[in-house]
N, C-alpha and C positions, 0 to 999 in steps of 0.2 A: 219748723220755725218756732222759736223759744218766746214767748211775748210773755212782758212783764207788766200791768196794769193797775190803775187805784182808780179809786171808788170818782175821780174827776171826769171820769171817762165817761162823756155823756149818749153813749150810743148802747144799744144789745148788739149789735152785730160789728166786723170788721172786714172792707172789702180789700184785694189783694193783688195787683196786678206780679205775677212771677214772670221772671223770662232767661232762660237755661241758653248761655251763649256755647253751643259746641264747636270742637275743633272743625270743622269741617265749613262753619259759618252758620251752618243752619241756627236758628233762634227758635225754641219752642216756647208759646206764649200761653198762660192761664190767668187766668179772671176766678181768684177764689175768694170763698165766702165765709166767712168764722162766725159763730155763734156766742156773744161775749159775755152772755146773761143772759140769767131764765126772766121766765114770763114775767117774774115779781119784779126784775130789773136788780138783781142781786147779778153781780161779779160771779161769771165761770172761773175753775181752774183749782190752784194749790196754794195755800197760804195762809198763812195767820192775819188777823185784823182788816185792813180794804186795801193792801194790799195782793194781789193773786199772780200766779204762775201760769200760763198753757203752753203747754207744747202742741202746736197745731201743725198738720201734716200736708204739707207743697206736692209732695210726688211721693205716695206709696207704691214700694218694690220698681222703681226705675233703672232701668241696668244701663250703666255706663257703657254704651256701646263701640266709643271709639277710644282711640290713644290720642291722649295730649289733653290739652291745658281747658278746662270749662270754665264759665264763668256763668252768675249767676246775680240777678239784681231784683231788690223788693220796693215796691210804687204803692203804697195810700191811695187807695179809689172810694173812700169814703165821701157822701155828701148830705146833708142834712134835707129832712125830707120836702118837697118840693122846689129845692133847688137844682140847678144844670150846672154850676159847678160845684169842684169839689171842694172840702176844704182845706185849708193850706196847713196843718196842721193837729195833732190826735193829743186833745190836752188827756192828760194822766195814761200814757203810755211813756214808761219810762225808759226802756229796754226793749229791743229785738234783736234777735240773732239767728242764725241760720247752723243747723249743724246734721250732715250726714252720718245716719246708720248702717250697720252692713246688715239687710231682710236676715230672718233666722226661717 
């Protein structure tokens, strides 16, 4: 997952819910967790000025096991601390995108 971030981003961390639709129906579900910033609360990643890059990793080395069509969707489970819900949106994430490697 490509995330593109500024310095609005009031959180260190990002949570992730994935979910991997295979041909067959089955749904594999993950709860992942990003590290957005170190201790000091400075922006992880690649970039010039507060603007930054991560490429953060959904499923390393996963083999496409079956033939035919996947599909694949990303859910925000971020929520400010002692709240039960979440919030309804990631101010200064300005970009996400998803994009498969082939393992070397």
């Amino acid at each position: 997952m490509n995330v593109r971030v500024n310095n609005e981003y009031p959180y260190s961390n990002m949570f992730v819910i994935f979910k991997l639709y295979k041909p067959n129906a089955e749904i594999v579900i993950d709860t992942i967790q990003f590290q957005m910033a170190d201790p000091n609360g400075a922006l992880l990643g690649n970039g010039f000025s507060d603007v930054k890059e991560s490429k953060l990793w959904l499923k390393e080395n996963y083999i496409f096991d079956q033939a035919g069509k996947y599909k694949m969707t990303l859910e925000q489970a971020v929520r400010a601390l002692g709240d039960v819900e979440g919030v309804p949106a990631l101010n200064g994430i300005s970009e996400v995108g998803l994009r498969i490697e082939k393992a070397e």
